[in-house]
N, CA, C and O of each residue as an XYZ file, in Angstrom:
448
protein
N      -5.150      8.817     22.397
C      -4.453      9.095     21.163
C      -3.506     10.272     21.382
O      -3.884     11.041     22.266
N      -2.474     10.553     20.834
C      -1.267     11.052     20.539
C      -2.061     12.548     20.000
O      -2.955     12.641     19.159
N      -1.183     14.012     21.054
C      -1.382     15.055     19.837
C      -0.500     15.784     19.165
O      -0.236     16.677     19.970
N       0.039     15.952     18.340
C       1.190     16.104     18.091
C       0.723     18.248     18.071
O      -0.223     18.992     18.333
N       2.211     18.323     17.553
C       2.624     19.973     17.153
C       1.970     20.373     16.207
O       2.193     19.546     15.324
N       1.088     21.353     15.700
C       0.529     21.891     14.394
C      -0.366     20.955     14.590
O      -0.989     20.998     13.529
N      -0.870     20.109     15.250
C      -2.105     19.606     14.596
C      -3.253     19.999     15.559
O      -2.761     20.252     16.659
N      -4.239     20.105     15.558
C      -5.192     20.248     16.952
C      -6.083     19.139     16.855
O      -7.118     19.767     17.077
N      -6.430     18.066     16.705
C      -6.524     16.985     16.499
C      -5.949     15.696     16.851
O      -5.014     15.281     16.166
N      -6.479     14.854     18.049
C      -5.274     14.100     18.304
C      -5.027     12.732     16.574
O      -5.639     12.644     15.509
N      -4.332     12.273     16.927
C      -4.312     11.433     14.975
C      -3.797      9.863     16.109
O      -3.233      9.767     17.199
N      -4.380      8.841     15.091
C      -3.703      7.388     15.898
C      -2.102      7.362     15.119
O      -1.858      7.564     13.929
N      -1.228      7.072     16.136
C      -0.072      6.194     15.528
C      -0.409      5.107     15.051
O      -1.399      4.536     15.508
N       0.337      4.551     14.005
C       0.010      3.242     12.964
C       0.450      2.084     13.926
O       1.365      1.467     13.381
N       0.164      1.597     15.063
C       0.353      0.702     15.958
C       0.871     -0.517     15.252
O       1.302     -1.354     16.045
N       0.964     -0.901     13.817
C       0.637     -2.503     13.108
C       2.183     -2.501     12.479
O       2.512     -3.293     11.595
N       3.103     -1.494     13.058
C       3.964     -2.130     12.471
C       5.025     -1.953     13.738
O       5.034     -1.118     14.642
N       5.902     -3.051     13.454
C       7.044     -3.448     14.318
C       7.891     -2.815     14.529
O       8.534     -2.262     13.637
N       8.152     -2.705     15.807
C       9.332     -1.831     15.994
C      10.664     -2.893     15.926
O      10.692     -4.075     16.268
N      11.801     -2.018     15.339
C      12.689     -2.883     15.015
C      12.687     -3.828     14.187
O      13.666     -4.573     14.227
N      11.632     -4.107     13.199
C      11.417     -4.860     11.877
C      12.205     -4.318     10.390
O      12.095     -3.307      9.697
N      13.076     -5.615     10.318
C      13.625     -5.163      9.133
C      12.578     -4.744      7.921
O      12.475     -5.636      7.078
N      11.680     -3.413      7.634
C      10.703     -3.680      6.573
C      11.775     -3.119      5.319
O      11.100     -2.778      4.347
N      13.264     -2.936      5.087
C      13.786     -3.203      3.709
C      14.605     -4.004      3.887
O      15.755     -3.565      3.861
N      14.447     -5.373      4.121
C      14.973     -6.425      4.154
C      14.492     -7.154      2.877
O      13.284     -7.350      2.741
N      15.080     -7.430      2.246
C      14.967     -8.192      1.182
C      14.951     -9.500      0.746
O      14.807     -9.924     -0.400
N      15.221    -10.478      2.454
C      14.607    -11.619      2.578
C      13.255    -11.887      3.005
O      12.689    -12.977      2.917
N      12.583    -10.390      3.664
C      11.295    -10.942      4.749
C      10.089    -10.565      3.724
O      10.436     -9.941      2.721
N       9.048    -10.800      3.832
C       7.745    -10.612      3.223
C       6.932     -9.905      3.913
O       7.097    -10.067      5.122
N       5.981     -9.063      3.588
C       4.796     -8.691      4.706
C       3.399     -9.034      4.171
O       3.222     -9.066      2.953
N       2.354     -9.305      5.068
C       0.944     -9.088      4.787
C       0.923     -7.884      4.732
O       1.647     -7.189      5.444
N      -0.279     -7.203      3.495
C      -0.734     -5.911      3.385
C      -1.679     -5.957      3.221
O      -2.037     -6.916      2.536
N      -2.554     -5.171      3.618
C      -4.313     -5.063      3.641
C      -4.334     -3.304      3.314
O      -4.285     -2.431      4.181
N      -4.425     -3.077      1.758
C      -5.021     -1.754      1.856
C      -6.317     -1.345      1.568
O      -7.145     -2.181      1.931
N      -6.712     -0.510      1.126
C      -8.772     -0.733      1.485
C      -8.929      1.066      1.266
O      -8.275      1.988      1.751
N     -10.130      1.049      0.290
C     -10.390      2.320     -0.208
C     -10.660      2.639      0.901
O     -10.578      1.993      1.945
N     -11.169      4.184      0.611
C     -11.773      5.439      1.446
C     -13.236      5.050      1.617
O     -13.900      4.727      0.632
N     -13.710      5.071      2.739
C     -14.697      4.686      3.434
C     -15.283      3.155      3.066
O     -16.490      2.942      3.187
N     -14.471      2.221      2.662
C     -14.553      0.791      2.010
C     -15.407      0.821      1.273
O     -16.241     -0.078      1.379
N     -15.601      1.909      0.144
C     -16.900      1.721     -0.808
C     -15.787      0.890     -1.566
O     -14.573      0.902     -1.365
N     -16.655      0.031     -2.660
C     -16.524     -1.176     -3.557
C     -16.179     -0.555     -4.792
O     -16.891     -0.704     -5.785
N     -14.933      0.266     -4.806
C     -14.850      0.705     -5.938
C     -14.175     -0.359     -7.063
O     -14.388     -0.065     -8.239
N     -13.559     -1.296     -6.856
C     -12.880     -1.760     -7.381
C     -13.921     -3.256     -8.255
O     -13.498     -4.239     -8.864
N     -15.253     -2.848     -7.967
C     -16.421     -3.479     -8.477
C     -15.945     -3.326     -9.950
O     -15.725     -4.235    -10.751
N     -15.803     -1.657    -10.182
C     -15.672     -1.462    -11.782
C     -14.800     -2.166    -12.834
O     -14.002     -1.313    -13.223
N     -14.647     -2.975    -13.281
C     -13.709     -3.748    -14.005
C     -12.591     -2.936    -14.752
O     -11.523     -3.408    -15.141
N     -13.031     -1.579    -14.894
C     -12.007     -0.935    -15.926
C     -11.237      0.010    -14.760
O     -10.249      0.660    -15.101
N     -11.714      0.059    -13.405
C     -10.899      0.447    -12.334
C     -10.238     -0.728    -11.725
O      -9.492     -0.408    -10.800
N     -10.316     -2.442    -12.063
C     -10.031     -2.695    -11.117
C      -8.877     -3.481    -12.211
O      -7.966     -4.184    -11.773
N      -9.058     -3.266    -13.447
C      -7.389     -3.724    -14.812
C      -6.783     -2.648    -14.437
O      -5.623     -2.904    -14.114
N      -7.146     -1.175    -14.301
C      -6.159     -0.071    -14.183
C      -5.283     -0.656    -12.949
O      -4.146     -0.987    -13.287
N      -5.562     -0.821    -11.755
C      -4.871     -0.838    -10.352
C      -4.183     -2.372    -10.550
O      -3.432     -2.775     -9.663
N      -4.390     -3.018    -11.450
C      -3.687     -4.353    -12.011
C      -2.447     -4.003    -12.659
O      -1.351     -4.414    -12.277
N      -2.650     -3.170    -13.736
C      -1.888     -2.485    -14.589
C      -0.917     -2.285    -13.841
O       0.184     -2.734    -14.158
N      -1.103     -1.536    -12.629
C       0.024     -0.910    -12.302
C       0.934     -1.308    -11.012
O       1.913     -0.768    -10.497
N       0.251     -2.391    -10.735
C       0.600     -2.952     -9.652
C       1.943     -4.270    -10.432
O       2.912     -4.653     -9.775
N       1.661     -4.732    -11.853
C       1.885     -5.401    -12.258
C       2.883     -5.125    -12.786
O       3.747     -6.000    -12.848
N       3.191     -3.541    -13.479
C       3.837     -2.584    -13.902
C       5.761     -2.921    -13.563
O       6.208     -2.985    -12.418
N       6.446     -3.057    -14.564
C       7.862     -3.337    -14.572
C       8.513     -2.256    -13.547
O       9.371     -2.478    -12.693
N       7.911     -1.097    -13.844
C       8.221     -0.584    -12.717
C       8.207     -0.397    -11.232
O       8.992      0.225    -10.516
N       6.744     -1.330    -10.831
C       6.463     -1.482     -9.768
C       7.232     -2.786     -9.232
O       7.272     -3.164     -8.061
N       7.780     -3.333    -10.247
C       7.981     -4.776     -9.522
C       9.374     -4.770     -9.761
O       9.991     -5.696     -9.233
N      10.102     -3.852    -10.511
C      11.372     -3.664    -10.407
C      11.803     -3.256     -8.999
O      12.985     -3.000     -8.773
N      10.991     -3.198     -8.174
C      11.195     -2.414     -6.983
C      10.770     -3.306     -5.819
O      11.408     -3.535     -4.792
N       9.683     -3.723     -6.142
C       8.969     -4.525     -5.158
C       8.902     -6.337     -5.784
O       8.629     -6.738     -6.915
N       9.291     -7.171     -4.459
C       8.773     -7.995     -4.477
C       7.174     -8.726     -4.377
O       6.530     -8.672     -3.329
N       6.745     -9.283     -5.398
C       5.476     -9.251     -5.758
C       4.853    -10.720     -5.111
O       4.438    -11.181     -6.174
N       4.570    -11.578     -4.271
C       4.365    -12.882     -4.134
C       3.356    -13.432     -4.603
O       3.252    -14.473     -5.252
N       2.349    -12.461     -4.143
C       0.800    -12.830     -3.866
C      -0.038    -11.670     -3.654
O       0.153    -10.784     -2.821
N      -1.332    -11.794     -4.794
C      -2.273    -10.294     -4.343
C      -3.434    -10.756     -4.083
O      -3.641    -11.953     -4.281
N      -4.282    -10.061     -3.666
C      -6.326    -10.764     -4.148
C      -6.691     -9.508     -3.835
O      -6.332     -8.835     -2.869
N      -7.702     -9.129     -5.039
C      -8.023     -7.969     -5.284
C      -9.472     -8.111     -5.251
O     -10.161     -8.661     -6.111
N      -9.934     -7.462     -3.977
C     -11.672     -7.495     -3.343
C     -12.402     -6.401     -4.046
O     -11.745     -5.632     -4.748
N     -13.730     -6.245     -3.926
C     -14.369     -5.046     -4.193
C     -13.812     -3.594     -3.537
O     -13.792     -2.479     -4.056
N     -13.359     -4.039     -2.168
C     -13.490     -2.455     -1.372
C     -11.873     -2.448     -1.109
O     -11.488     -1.290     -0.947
N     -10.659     -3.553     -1.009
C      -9.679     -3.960     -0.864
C      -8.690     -4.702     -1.506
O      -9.102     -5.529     -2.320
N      -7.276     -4.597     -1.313
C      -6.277     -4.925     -1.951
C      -5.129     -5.669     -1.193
O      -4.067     -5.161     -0.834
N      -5.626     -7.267     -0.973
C      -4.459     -7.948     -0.260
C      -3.032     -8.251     -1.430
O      -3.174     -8.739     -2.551
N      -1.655     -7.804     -0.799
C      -0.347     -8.211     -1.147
C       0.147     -9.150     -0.125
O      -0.221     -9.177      1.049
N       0.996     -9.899     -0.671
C       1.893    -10.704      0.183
C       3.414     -9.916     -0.492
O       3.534    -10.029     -1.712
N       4.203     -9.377      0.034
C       5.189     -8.179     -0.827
C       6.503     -7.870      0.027
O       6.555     -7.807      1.255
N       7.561     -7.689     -0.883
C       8.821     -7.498     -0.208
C       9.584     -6.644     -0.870
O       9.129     -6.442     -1.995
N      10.561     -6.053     -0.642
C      11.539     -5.008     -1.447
C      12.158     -5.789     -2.012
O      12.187     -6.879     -1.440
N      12.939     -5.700     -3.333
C      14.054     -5.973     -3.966
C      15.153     -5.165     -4.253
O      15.688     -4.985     -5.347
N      15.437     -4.697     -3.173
C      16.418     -3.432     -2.849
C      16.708     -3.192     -1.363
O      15.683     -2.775     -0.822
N      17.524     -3.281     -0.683
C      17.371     -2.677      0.605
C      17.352     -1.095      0.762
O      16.803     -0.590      1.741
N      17.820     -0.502      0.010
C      17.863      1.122      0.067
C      16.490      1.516      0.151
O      16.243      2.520      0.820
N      15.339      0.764     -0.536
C      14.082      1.083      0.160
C      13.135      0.105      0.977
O      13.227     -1.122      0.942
N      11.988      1.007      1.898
C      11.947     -0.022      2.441
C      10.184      0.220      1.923
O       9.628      1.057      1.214
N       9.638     -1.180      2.821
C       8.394     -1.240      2.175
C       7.287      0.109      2.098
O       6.688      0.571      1.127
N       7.289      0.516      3.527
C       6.120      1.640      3.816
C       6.220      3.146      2.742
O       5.370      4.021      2.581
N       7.396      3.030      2.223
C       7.761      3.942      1.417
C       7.073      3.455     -0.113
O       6.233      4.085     -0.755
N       7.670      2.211     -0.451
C       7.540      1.861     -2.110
C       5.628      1.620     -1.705
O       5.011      1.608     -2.770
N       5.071      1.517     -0.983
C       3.138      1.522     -0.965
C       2.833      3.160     -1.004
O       2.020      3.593     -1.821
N       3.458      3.961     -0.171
C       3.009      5.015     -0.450
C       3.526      5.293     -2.032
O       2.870      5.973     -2.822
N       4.241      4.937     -2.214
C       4.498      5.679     -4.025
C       3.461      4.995     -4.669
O       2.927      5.608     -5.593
N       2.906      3.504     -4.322
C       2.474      3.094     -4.848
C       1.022      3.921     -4.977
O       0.411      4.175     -6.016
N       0.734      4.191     -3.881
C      -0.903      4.639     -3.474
C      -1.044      6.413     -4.299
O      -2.032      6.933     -4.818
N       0.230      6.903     -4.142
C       0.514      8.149     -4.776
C       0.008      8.455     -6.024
O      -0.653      9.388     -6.480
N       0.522      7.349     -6.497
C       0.640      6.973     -8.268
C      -0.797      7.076     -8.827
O      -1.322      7.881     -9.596
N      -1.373      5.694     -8.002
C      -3.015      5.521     -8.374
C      -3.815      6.683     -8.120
O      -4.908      6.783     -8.677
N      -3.276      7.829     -7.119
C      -3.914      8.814     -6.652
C      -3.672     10.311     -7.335
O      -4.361     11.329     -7.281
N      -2.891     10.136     -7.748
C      -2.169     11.072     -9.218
C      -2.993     10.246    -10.370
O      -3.261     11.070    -11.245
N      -3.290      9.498    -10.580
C      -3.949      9.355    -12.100
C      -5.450      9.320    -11.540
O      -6.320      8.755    -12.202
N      -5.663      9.760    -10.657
C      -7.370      9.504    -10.316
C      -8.224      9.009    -10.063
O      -9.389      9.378     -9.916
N      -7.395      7.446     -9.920
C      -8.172      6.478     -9.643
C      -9.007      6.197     -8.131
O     -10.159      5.772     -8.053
N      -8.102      6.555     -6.953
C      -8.648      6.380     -6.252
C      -7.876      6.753     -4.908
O      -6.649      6.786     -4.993
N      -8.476      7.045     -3.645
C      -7.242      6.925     -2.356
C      -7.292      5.580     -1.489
O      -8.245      4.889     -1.128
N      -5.896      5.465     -1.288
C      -5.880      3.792     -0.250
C      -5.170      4.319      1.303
O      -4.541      5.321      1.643
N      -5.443      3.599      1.713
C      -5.189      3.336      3.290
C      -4.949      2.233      3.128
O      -5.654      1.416      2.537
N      -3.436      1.977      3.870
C      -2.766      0.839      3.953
C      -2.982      0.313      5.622
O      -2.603      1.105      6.484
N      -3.527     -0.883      6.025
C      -3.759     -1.068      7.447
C      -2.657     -1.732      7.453
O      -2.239     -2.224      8.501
């Protein structure tokens, strides 16, 4: 593993994404697999798992993002998802996304 500057810790590079992949292309789609913090089943709770619906579903979220396909597990959150914008690209509009849910308290994601 990689150690970078300031860190003393080596950290993995995110190996799963392509080099040279258009990810704000606004014709291509990606698989996404994101998945709570330590894969506990939070999303068991029904009134946690309409909130992360809510907002995934959200005019604002989808003003942005192409939405295809989701399935929403106990411990995980599959998208099938694309930009509707090229000015952004995907790895950006998930972190806002994950931000968001993580600013209202719901929960932290890791996007694999």
């Amino acid at each position: 593993m990689p150690l970078f500057p300031g860190f003393n810790r080596s950290r993995r590079y995110n190996p799963l994404r392509l080099l040279g992949y258009g990810y704000n292309s606004v014709f291509k789609l990606c698989a996404i697999t994101m998945v709570t913090d330590f894969r506990r089943p939070l999303f068991a709770d029904l009134t946690l798992a309409k909130s992360v619906l809510a907002s995934l579903l959200s005019d604002q979220t989808l003003a942005l993002m192409r939405l295809r396909a989701f399935s929403l597990m106990p411990d995980h959150l599959y998208l099938l998802a694309g930009v509707r914008q090229p000015e952004f690209d995907l790895p950006t509009l998930l972190g806002t996304f994950t931000a968001v849910l993580s600013f209202h308290g719901l929960f932290a994601l890791s996007v694999i």
